[in-house]
C-alpha positions as CSV (number, residue, x, y, z in Angstrom):
1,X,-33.6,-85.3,-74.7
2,X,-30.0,-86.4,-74.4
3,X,-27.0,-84.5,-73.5
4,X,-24.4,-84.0,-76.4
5,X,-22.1,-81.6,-76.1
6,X,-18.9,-81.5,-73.7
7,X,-20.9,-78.4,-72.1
8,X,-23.8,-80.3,-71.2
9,X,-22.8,-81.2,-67.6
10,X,-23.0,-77.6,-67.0
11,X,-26.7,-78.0,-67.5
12,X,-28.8,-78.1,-64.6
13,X,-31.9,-78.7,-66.5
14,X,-33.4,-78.5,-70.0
15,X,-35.7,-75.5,-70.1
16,X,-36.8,-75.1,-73.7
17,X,-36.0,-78.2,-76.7
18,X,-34.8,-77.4,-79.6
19,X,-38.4,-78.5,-80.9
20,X,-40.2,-76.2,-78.4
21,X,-37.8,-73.3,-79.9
22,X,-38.6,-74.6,-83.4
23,X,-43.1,-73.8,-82.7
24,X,-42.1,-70.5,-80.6
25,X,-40.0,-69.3,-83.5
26,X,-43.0,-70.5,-86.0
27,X,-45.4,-68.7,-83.8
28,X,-43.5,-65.3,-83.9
29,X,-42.6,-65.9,-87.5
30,X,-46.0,-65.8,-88.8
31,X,-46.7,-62.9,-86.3
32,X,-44.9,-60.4,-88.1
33,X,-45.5,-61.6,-91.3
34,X,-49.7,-61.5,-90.6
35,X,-48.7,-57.5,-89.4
36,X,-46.2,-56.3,-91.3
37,X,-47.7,-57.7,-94.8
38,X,-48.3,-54.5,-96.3
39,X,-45.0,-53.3,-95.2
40,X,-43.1,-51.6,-97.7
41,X,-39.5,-52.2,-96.1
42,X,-39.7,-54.7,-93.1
43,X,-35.9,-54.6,-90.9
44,X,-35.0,-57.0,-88.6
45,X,-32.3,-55.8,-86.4
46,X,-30.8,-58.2,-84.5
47,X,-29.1,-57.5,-81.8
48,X,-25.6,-59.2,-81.1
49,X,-24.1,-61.4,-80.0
50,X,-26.9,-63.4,-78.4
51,X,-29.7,-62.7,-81.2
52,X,-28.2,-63.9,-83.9
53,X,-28.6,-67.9,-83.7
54,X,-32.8,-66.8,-83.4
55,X,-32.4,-64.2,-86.0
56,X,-31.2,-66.7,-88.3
57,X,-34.0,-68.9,-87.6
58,X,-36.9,-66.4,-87.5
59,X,-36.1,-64.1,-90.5
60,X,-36.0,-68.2,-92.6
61,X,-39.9,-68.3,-91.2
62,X,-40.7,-64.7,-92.0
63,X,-43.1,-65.2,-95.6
64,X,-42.8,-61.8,-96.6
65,X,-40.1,-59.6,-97.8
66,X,-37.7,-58.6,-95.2
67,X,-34.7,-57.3,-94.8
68,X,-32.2,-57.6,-91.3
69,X,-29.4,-55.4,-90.4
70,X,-27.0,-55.7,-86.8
71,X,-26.5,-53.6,-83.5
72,X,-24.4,-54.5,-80.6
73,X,-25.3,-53.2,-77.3
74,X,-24.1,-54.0,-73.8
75,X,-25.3,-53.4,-70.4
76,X,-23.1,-55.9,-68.6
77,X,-19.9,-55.2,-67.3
78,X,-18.5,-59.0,-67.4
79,X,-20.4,-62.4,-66.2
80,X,-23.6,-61.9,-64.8
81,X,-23.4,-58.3,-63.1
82,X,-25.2,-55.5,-65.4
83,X,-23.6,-52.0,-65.3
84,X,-27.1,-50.2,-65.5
85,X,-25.3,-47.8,-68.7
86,X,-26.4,-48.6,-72.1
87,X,-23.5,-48.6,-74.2
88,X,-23.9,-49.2,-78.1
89,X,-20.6,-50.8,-79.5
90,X,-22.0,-51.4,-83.3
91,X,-24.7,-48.6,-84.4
92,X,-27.1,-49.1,-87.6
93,X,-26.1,-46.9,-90.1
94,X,-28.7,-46.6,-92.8
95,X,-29.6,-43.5,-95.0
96,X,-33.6,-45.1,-95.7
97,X,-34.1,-45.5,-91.9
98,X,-37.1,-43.0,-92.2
99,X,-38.5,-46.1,-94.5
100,X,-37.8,-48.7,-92.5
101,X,-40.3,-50.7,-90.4
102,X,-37.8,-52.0,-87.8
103,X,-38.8,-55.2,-85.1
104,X,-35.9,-55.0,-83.1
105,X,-35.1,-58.8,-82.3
106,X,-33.4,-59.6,-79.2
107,X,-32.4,-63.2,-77.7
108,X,-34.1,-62.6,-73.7
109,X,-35.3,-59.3,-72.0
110,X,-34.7,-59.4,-68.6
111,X,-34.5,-55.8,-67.0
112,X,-36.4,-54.1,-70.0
113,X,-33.6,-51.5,-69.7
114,X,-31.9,-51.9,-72.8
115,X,-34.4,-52.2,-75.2
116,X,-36.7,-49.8,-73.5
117,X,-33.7,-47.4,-74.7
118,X,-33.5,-48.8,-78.0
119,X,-36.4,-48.3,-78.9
120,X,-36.2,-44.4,-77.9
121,X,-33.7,-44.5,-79.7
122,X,-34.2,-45.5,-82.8
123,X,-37.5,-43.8,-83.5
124,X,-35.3,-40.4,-82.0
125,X,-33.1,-41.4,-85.1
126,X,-36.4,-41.4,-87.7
127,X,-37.2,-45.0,-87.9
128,X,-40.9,-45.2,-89.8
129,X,-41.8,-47.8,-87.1
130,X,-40.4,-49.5,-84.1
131,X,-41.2,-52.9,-82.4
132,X,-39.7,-55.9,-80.1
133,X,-39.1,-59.2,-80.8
134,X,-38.1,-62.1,-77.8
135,X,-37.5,-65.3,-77.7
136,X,-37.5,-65.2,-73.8
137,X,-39.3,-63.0,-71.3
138,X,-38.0,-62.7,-67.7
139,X,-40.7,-60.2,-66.3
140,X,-40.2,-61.2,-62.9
141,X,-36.5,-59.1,-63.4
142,X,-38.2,-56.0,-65.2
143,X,-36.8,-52.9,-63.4
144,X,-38.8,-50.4,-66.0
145,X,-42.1,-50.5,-67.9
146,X,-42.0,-52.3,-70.4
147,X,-43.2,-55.3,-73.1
148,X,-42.2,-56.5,-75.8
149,X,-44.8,-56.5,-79.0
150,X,-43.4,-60.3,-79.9
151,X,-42.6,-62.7,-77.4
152,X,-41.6,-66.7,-77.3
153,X,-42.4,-67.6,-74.0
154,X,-41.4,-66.4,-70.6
155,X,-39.3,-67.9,-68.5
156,X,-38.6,-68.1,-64.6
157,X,-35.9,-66.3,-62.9
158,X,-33.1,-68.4,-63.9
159,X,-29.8,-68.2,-65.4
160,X,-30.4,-69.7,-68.9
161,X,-27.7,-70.8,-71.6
162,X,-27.8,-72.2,-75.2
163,X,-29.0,-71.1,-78.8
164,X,-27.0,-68.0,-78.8
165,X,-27.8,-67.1,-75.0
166,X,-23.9,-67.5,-73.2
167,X,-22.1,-67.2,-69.9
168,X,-18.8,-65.6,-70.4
169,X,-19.2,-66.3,-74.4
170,X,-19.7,-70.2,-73.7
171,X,-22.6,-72.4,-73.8
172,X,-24.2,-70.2,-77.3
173,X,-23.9,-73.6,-80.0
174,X,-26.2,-74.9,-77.6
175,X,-29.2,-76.1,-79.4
176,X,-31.9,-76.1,-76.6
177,X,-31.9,-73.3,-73.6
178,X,-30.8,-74.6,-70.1
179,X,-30.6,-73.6,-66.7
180,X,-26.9,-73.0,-66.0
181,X,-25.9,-74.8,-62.5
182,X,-25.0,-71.9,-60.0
183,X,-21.5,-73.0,-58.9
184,X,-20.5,-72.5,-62.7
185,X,-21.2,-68.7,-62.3
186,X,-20.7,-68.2,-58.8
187,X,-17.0,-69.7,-58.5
């Protein structure tokens, strides 16, 4: 695959085509459609900034009714470094939560911290139903129990860019994921 954008020399390797993200989201896609068929009131709740490029392509693939809806949560302090604190800057505010069916849908799980909280969370708040959705798994970074019920593919421990995933808010209109080169976020 060729380079086309001016961030591409950035790019220490291609990880994951846009094609490759094209069957994973597929895969996923018909997934939760097989599960959640009889579902009354299926939610997707993407969670921003990151999600939203592979929310926008999943809930297209989804073949059953569905609905999506937007958090933002942070556990980075800036660039690279995570705080360790969950801190929710955009909260779902819905009066049917107790009818929802939610799969939370998040861009890469790393740590498993913050949506091991989410989850809590959100059922704590009355959702009917909880579940994960990832296009990326790092599990070799996990730092509490825990899976997600949809996954992509995992990944190996390495700082990856592209189709929403950023460094410092660049690199997101990416449209494959790459391995950022380490002197770009270790200047």
């Amino acid at each position: 695959m060729a380079f086309t954008s001016v961030l591409d020399h950035d790019i220490k390797e291609i990880l994951i085509s846009p094609e490759e993200i094209d069957k994973l989201t597929e895969r996923i896609a018909a997934e939760i459609s097989r599960d959640y068929r009889d579902s009354r009131h299926l939610l997707l709740l993407c969670i921003l900034k990151g999600s939203v490029v592979f929310m926008g392509d999943l809930m297209k693939k989804v073949t059953i009714p569905v609905e999506i809806d937007f958090m933002k949560v942070s556990s980075y302090k800036s660039g690279t470094t995570s705080s360790g604190k969950i801190n929710i800057l955009l909260d779902l505010h819905r009066n049917d939560l107790s009818d929802c069916d939610i799969v939370v849908v998040e861009d890469i799980i790393d740590s498993g911290r913050t949506l091991s909280y989410l989850v809590e969370y959100l059922k704590v708040a009355g959702a009917k139903s909880v579940k994960t959705c990832t296009l990326l798994d790092k599990p070799s970074r996990r730092e509490v129990d825990f899976n997600p019920d949809y996954r992509g593919t995992e990944i190996p421990d390495e700082f990856v860019v592209g189709y929403g995933l950023d460094y410092d808010e660049q690199y997101r209109a990416l449209p494959y994921i790459g391995i950022l080169k380490p002197e770009v976020y270790t200047k």
